[in-house]
Residue frames as a rotation matrix with the C-alpha (Angstrom) as fourth column:
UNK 1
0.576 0.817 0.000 0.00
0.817 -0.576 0.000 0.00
0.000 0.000 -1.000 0.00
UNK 2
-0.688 -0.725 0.013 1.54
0.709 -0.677 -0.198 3.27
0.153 -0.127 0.980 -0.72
UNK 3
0.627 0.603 -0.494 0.36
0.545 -0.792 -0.276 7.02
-0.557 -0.096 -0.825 0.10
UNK 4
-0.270 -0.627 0.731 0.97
0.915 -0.403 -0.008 9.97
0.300 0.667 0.682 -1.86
UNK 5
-0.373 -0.375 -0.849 2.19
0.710 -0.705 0.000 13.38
-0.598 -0.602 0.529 -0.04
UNK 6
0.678 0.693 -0.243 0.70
0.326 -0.581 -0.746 16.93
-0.659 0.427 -0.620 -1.42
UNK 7
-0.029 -0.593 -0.804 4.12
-0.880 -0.366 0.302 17.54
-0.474 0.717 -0.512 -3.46
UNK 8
0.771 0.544 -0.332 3.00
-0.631 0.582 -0.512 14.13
-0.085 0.605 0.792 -5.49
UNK 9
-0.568 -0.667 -0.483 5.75
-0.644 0.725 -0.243 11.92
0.512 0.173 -0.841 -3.95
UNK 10
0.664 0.449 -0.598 4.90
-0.219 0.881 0.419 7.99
0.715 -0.148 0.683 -3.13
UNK 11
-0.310 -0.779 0.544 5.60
-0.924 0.113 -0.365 6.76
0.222 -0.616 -0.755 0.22
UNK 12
-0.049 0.168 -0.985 5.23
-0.170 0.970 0.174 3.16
0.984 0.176 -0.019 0.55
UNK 13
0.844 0.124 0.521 4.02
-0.525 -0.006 0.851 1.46
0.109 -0.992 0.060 3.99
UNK 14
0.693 -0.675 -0.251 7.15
0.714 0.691 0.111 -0.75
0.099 -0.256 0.962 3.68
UNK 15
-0.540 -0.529 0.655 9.56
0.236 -0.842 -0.485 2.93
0.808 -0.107 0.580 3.70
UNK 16
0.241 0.224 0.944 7.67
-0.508 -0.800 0.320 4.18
0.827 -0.557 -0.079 6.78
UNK 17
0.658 -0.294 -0.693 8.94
0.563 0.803 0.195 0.63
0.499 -0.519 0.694 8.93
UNK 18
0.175 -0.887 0.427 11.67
-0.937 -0.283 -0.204 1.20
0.302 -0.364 -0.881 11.31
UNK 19
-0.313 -0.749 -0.584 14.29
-0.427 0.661 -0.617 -0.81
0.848 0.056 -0.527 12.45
UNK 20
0.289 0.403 -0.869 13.46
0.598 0.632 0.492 -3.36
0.748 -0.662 -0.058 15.32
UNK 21
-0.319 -0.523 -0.790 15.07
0.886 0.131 -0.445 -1.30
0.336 -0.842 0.422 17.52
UNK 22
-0.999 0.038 0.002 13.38
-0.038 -0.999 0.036 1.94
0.003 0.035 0.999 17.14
UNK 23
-0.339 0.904 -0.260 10.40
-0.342 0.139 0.929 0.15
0.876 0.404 0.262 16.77
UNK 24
-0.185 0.074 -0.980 10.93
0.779 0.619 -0.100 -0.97
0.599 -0.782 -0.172 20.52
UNK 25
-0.897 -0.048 -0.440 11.81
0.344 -0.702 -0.624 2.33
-0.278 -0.711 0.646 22.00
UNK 26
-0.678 0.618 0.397 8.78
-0.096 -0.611 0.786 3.53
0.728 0.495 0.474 19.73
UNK 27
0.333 0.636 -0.696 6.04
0.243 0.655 0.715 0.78
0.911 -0.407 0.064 21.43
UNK 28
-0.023 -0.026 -0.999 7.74
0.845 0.533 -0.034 1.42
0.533 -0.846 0.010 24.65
UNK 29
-0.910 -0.396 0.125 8.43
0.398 -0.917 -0.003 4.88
0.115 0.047 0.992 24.50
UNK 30
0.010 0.939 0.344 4.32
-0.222 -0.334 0.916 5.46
0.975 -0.086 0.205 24.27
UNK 31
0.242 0.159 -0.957 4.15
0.857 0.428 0.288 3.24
0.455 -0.890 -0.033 27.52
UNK 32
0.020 -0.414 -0.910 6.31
0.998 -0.051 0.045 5.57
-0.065 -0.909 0.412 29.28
UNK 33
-0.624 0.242 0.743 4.51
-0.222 -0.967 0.128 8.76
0.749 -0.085 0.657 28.49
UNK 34
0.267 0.817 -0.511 1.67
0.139 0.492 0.859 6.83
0.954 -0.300 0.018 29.52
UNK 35
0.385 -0.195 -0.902 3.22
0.809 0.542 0.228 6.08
0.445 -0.817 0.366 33.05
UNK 36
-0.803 -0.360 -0.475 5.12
0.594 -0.544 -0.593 9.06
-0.045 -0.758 0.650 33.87
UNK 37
-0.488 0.736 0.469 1.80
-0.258 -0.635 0.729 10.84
0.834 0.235 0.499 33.38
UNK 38
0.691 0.582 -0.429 0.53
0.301 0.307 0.903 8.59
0.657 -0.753 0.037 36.35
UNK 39
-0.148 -0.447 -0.882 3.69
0.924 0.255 -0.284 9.00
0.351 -0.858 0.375 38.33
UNK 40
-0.910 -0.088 0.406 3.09
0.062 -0.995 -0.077 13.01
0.410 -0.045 0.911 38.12
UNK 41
-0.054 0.905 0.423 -0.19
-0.384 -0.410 0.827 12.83
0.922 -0.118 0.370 39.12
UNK 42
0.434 0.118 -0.893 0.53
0.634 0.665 0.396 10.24
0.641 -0.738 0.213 42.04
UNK 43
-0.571 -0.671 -0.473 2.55
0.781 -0.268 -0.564 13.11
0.251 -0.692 0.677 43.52
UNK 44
-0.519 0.407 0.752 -0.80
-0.407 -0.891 0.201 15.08
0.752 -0.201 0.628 44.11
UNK 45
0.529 0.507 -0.681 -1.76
-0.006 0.804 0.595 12.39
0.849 -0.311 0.428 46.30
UNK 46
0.147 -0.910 -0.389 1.27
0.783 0.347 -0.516 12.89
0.605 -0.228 0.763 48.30
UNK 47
-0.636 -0.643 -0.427 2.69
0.709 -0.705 0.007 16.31
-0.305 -0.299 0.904 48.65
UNK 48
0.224 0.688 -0.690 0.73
0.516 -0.684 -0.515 19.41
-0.827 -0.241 -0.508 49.54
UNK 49
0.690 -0.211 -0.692 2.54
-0.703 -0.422 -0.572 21.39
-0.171 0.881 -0.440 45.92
UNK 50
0.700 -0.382 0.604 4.14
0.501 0.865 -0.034 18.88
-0.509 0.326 0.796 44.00
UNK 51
0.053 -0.646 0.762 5.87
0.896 -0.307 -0.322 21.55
0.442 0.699 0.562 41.52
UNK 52
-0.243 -0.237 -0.940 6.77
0.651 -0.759 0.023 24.92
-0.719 -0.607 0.339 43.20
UNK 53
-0.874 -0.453 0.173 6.18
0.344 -0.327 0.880 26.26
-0.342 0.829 0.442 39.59
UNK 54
-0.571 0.821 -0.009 2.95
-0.128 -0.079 0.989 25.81
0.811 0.566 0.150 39.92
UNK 55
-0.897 0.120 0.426 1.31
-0.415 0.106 -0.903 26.38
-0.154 -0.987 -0.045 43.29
UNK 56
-0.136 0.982 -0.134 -2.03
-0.938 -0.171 -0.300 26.02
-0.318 0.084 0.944 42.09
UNK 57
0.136 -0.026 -0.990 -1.32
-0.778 0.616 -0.124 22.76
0.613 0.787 0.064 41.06
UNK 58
-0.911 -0.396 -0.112 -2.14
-0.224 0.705 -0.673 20.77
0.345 -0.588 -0.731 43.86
UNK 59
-0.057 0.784 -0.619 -5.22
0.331 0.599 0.729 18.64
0.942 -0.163 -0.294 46.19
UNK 60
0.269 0.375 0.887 -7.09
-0.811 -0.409 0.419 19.83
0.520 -0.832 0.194 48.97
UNK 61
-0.551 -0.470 0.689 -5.30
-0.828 0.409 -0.384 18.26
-0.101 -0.782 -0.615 52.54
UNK 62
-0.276 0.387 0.880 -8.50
-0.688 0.560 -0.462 15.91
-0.671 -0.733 0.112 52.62
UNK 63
0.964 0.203 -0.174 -7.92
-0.264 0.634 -0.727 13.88
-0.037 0.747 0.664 49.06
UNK 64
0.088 -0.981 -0.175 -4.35
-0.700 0.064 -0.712 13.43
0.709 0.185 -0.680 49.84
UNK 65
0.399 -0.241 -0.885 -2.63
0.440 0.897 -0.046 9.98
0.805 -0.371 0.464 51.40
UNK 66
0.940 -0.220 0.259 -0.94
-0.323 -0.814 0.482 11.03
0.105 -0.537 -0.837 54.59
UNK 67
0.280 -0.960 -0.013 2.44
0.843 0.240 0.482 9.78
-0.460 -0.146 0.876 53.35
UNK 68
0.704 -0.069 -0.707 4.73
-0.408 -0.854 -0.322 12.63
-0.582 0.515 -0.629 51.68
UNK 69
0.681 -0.612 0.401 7.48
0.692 0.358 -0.627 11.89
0.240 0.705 0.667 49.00
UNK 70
0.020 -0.960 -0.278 11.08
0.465 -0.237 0.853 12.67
-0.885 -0.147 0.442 49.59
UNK 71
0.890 0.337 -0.307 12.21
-0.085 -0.540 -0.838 15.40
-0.448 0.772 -0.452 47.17
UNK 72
0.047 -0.876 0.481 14.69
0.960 0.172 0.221 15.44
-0.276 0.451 0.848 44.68
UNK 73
-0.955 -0.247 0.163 15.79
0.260 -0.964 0.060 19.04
0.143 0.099 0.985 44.73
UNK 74
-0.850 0.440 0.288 12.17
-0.500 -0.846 -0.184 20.66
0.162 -0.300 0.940 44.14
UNK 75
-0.220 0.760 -0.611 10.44
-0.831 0.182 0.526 17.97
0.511 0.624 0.591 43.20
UNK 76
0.553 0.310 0.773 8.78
-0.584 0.806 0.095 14.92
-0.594 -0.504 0.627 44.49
UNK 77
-0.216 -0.719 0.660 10.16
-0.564 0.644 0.517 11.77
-0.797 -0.261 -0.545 43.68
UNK 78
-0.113 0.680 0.725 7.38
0.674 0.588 -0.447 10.12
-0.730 0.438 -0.525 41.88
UNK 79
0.666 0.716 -0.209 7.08
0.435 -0.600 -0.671 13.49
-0.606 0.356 -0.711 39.93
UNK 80
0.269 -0.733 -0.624 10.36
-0.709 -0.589 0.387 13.95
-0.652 0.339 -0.679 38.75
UNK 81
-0.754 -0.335 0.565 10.75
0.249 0.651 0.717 10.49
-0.608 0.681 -0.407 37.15
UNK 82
0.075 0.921 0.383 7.46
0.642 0.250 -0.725 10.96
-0.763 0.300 -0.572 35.86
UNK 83
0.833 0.039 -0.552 8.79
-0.450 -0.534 -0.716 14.12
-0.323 0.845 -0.427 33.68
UNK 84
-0.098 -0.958 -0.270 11.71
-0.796 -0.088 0.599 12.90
-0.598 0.274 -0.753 33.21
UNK 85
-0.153 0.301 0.941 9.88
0.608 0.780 -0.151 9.48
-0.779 0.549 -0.302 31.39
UNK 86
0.597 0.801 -0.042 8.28
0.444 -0.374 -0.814 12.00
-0.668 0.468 -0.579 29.57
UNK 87
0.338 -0.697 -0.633 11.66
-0.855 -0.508 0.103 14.21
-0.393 0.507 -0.767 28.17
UNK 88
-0.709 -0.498 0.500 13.10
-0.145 0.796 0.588 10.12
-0.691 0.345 -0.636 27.33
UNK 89
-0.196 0.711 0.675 9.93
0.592 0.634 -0.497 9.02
-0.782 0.303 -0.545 25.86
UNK 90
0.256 0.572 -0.779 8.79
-0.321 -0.710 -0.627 12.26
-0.912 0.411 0.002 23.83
UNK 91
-0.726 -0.387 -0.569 10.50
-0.677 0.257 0.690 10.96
-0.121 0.886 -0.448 20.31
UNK 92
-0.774 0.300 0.557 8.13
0.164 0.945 -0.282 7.99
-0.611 -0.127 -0.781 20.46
UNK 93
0.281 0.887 -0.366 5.09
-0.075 -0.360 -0.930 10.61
-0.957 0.288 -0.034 19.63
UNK 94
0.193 -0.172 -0.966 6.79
-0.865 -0.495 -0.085 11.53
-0.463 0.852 -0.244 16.25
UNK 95
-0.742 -0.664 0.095 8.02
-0.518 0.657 0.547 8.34
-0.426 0.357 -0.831 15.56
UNK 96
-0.570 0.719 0.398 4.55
0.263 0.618 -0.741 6.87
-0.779 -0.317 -0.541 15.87
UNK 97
0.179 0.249 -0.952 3.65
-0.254 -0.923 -0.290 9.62
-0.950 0.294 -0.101 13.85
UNK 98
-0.667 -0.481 -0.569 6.07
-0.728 0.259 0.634 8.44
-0.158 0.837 -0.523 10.66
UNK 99
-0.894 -0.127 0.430 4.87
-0.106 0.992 0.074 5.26
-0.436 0.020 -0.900 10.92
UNK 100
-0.234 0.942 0.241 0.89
0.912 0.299 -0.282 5.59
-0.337 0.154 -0.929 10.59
UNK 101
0.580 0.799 -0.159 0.59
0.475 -0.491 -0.730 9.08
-0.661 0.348 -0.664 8.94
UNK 102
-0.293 -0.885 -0.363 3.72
0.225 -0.433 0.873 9.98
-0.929 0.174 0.326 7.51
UNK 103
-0.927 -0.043 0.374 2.18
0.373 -0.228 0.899 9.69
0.046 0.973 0.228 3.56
UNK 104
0.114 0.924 0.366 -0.84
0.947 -0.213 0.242 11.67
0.301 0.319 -0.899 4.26
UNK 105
0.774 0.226 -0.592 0.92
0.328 -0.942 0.068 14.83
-0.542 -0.247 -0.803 5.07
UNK 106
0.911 -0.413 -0.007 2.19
-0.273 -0.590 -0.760 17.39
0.310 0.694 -0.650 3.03
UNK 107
0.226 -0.974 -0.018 6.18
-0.870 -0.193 -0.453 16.80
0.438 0.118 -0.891 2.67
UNK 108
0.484 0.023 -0.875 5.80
0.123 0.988 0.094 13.16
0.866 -0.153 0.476 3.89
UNK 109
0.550 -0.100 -0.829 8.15
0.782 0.409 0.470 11.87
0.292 -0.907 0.303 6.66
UNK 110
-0.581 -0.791 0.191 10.26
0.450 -0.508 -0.735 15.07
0.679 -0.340 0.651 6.85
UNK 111
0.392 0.280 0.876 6.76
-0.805 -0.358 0.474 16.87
0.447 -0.891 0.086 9.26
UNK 112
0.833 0.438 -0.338 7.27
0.068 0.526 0.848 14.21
0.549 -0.729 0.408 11.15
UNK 113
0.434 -0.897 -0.084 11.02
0.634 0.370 -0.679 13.59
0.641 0.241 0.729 11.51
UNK 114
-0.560 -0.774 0.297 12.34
0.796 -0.602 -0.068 16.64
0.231 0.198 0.953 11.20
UNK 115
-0.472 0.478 0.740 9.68
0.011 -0.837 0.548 19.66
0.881 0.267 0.390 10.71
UNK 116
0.538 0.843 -0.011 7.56
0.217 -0.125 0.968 18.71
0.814 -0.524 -0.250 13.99
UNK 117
0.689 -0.252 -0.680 10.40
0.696 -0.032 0.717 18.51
-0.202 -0.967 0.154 16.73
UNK 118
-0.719 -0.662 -0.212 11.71
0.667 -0.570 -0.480 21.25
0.197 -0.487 0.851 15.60
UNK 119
-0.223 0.520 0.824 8.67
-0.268 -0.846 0.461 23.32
0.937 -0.118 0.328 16.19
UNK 120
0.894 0.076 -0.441 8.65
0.426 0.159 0.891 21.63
0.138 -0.984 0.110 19.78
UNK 121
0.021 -0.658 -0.752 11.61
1.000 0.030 0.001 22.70
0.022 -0.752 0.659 20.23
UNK 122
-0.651 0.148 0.744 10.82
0.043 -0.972 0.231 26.31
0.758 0.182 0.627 19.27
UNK 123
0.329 0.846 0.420 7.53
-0.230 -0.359 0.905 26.21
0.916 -0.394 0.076 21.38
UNK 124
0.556 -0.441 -0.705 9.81
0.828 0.221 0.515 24.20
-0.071 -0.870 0.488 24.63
UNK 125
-0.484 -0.736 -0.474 12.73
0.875 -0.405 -0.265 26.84
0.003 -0.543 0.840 24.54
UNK 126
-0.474 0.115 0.873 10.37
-0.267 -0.964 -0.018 30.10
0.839 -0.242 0.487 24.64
UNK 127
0.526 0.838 -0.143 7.95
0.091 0.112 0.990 28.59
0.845 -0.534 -0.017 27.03
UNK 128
0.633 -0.242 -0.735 11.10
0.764 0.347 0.544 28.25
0.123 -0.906 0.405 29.20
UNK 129
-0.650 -0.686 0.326 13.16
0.709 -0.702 -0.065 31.20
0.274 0.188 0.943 28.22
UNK 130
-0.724 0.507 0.468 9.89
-0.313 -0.846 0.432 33.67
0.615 0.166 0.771 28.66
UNK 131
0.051 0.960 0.276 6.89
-0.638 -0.181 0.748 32.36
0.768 -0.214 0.603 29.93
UNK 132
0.224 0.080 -0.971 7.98
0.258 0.956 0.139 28.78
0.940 -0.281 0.194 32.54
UNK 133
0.489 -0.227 0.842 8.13
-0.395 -0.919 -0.018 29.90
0.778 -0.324 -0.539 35.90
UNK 134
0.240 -0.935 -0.262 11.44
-0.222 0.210 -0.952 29.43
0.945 0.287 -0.157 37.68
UNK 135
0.779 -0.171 -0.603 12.17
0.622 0.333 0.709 27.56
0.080 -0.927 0.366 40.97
UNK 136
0.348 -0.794 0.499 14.85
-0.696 -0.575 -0.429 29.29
0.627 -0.198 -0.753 42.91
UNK 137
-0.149 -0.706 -0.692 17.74
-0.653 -0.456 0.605 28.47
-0.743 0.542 -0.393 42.97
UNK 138
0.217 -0.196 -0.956 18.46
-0.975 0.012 -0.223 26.87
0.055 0.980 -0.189 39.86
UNK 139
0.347 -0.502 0.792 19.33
-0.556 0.570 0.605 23.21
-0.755 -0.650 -0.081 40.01
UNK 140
-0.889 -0.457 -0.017 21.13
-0.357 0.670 0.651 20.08
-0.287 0.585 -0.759 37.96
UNK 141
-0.570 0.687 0.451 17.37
0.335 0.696 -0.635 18.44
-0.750 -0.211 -0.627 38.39
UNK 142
-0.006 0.811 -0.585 15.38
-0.530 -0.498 -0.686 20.91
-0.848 0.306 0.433 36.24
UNK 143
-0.126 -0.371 0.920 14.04
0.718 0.606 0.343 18.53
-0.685 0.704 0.190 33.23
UNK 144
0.040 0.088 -0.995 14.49
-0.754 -0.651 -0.088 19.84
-0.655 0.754 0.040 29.85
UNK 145
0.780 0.183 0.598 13.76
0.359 0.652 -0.668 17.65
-0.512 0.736 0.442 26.22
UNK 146
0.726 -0.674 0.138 17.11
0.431 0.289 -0.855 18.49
0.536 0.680 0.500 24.79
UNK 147
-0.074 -0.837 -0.542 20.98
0.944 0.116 -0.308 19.10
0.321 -0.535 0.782 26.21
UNK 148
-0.591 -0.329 0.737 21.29
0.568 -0.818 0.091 22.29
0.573 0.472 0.670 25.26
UNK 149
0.090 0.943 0.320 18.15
0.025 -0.323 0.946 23.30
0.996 -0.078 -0.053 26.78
UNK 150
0.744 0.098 -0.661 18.88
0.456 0.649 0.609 21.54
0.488 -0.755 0.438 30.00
UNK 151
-0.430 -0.896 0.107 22.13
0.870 -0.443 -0.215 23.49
0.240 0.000 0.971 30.15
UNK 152
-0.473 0.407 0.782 19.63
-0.265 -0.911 0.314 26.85
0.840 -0.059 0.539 30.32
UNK 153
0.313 0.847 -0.429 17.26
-0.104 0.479 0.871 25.34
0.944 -0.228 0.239 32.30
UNK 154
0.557 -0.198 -0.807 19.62
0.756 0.524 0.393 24.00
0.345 -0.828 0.441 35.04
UNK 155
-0.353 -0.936 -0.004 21.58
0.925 -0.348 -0.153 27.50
0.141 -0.058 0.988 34.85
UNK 156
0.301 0.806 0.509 19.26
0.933 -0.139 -0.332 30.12
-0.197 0.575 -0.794 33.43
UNK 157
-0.213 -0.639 -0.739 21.87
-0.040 -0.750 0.660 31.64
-0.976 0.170 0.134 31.73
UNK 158
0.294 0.717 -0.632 20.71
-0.377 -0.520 -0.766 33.35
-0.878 0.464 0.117 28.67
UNK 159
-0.287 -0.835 -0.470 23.76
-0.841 -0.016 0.541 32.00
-0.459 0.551 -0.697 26.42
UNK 160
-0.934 0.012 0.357 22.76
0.130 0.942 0.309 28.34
-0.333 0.335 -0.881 26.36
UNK 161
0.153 0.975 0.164 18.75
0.484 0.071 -0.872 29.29
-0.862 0.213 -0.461 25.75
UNK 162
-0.073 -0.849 -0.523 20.79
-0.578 -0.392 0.716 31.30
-0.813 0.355 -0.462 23.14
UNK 163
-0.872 -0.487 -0.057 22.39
-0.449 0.748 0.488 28.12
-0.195 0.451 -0.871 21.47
UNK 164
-0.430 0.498 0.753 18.91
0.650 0.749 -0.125 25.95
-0.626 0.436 -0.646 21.53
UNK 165
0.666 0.615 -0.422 17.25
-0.096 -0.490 -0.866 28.85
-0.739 0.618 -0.268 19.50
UNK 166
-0.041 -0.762 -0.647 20.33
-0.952 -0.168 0.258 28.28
-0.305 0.626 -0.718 16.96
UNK 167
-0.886 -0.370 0.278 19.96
-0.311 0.921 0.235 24.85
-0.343 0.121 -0.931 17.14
UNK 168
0.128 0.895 0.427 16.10
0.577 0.282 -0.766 24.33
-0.806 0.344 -0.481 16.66
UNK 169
0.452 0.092 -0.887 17.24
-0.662 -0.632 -0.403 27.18
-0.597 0.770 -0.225 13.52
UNK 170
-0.810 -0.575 0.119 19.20
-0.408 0.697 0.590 23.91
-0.422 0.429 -0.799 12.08
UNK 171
-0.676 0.482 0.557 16.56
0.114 0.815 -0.568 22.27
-0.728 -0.320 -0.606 12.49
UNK 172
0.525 0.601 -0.603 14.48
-0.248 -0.569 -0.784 24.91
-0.814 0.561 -0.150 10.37
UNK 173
-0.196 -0.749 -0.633 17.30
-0.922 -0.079 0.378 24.67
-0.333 0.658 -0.675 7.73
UNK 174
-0.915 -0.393 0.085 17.56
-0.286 0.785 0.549 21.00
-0.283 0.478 -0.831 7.64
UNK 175
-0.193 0.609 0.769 13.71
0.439 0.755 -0.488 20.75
-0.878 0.244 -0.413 6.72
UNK 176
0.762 0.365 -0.534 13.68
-0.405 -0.376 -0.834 23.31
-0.505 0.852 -0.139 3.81
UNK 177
-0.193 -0.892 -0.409 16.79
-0.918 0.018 0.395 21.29
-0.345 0.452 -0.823 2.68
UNK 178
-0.867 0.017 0.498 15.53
0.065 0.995 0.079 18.15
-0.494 0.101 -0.863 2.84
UNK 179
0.416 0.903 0.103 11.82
0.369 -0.064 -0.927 19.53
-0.831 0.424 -0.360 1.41
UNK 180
0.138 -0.680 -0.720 14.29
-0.844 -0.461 0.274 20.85
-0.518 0.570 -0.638 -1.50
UNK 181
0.830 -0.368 0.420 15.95
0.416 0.909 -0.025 17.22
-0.372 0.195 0.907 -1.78
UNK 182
0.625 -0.760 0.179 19.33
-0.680 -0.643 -0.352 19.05
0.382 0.098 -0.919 -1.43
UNK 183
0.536 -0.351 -0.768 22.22
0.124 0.932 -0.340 17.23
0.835 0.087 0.543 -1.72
UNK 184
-0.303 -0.511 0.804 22.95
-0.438 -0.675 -0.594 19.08
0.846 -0.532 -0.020 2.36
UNK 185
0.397 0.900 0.181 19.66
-0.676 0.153 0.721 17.77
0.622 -0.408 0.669 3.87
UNK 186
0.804 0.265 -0.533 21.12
0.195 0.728 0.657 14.60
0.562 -0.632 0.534 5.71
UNK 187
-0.761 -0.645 -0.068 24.67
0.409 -0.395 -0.823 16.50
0.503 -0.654 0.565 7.09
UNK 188
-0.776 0.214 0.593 22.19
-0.387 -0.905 -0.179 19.37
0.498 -0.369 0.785 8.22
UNK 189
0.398 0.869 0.293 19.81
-0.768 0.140 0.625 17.06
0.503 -0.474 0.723 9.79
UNK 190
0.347 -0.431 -0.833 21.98
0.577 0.799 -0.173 14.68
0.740 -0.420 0.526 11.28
UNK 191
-0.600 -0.514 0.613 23.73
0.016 -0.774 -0.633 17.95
0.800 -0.370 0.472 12.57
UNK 192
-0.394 0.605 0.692 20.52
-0.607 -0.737 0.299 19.20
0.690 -0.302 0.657 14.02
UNK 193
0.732 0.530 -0.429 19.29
-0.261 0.799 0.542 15.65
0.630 -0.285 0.723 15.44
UNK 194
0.015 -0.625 -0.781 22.81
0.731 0.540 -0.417 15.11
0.682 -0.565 0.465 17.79
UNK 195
-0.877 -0.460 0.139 22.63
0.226 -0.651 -0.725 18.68
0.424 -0.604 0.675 18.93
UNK 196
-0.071 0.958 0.277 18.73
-0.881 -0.190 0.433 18.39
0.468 -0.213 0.858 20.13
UNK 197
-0.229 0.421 -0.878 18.99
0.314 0.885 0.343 14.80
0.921 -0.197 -0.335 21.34
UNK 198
-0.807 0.313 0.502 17.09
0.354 0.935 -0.015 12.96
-0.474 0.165 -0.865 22.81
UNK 199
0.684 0.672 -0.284 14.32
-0.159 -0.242 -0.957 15.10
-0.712 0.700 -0.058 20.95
UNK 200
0.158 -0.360 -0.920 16.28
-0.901 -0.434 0.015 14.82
-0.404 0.826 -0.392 17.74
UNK 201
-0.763 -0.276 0.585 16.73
-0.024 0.916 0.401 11.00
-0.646 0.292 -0.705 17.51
UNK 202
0.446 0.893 0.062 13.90
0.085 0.026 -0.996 11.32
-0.891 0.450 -0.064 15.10
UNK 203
0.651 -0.593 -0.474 16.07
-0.751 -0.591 -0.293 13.75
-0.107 0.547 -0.830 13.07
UNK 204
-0.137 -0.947 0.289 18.75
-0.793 0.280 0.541 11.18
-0.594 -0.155 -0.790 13.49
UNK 205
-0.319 -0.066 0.946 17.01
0.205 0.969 0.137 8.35
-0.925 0.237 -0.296 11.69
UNK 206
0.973 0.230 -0.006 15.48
0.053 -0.248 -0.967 10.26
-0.224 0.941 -0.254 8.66
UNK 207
0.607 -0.588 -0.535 19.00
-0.699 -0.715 -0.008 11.03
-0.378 0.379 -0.845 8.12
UNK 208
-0.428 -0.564 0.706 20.11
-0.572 0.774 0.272 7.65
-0.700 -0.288 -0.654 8.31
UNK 209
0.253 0.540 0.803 17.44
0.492 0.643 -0.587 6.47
-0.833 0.543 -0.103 6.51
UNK 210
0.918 0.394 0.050 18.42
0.227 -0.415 -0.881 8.90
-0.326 0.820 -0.471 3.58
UNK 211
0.226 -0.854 0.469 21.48
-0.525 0.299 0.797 7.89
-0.821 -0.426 -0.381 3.60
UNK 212
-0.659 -0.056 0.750 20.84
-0.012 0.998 0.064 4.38
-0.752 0.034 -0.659 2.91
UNK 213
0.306 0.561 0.769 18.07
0.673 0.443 -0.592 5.03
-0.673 0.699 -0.243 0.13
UNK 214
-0.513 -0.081 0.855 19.43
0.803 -0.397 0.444 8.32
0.303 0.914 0.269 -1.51
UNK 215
-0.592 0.057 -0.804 18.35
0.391 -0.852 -0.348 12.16
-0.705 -0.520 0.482 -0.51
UNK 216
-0.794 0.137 -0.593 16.55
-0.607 -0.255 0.753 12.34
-0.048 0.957 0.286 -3.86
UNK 217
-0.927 0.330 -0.176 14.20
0.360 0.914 -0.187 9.61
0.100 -0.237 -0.966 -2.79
UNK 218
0.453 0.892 0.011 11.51
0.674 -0.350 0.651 11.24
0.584 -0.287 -0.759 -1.19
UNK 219
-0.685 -0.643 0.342 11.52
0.023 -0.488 -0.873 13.73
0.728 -0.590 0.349 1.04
């Protein structure tokens, strides 16, 4: 069965496969949004403000267990793996994405790949650069969905939020290259996927995968 993309290329369901291994983290990678979504909520059960970021973001005294969770820096315990599942796991969404819609949108697998995480990562580094309010002090703990980011985040020094707005601009680059079928598209997305991981491992396999079939393939 094949689909065909609004710039009238054919993507075959046997091209939208991944490799057994990516297909694991994919399948497991849902699971463990799934879960750290419960563990984040299990810490309103717990702890009178689970996130300092968000006072309002807690249960009246008389729906709550009467055990508390041990924090890690600001956070509860349960509530910090729980985002942190979520910053591992996020690639799964897109991946999932390739797999079951990739030839029914415009520019095939590159929205998915390539074109969606970087607009997460545009919409993650203002939300935290402008709008995410900041625990004090800073810590190592604070999660973030790519190094770079994490590097602001745990610092909130302007330089490194800085660098992911440069990086997620690769990112911009490597999809009008690759929607182009320039013969740049998999350096500049491979680029853009190592310096965004673990959001970018997406990025990392379109490149791979265009590689291995030809940049001229589809895009």
């Amino acid at each position: 069965m094949t689909w065909k993309t609004a710039d009238s290329t054919t993507v075959s369901r046997s091209e939208q496969q991944l490799p057994d291994w990516l297909a694991a983290y994919t399948t497991y990678g849902l699971w463990g949004l799934v879960v750290g979504t419960v563990l984040c909520l299990l810490a309103l059960f717990t702890n009178p403000i689970p996130d300092p970021s968000f006072p309002w973001f807690s249960l009246p005294e008389a729906y709550r267990v009467p055990v508390t969770q041990p924090r890690i820096e600001h956070w509860p315990v349960s509530y910090t793996v729980g985002i942190w599942l979520w910053i591992a796991c996020a690639s799964a969404l897109f991946l999932r994405g390739y797999e079951r819609f990739a030839g029914r949108w415009q520019y095939g697998p590159a929205t998915w790949l390539v074109g969606l995480p970087t607009v997460a990562m545009i919409a993650l580094t203002t939300y935290c650069r402008f709008f995410w309010p900041k625990p004090d002090p800073a810590t190592w703990n604070a999660p973030a969905y790519t190094f770079v980011c994490w590097a602001y985040c745990s610092t909130y020094d302007p330089l490194w939020s800085n660098l992911a707005y440069l990086v997620a601009g690769i990112g911009v680059v490597a999809f009008g290259l690759v929607v182009r079928r320039s013969s740049l598209a998999v350096a500049t997305e491979a680029t853009f996927g190592v310096l965004a991981l673990p959001l970018g491992l997406p990025a990392l396999f379109d490149a791979y995968r265009r590689s291995v079939s030809g940049p001229s393939r589809h895009p």
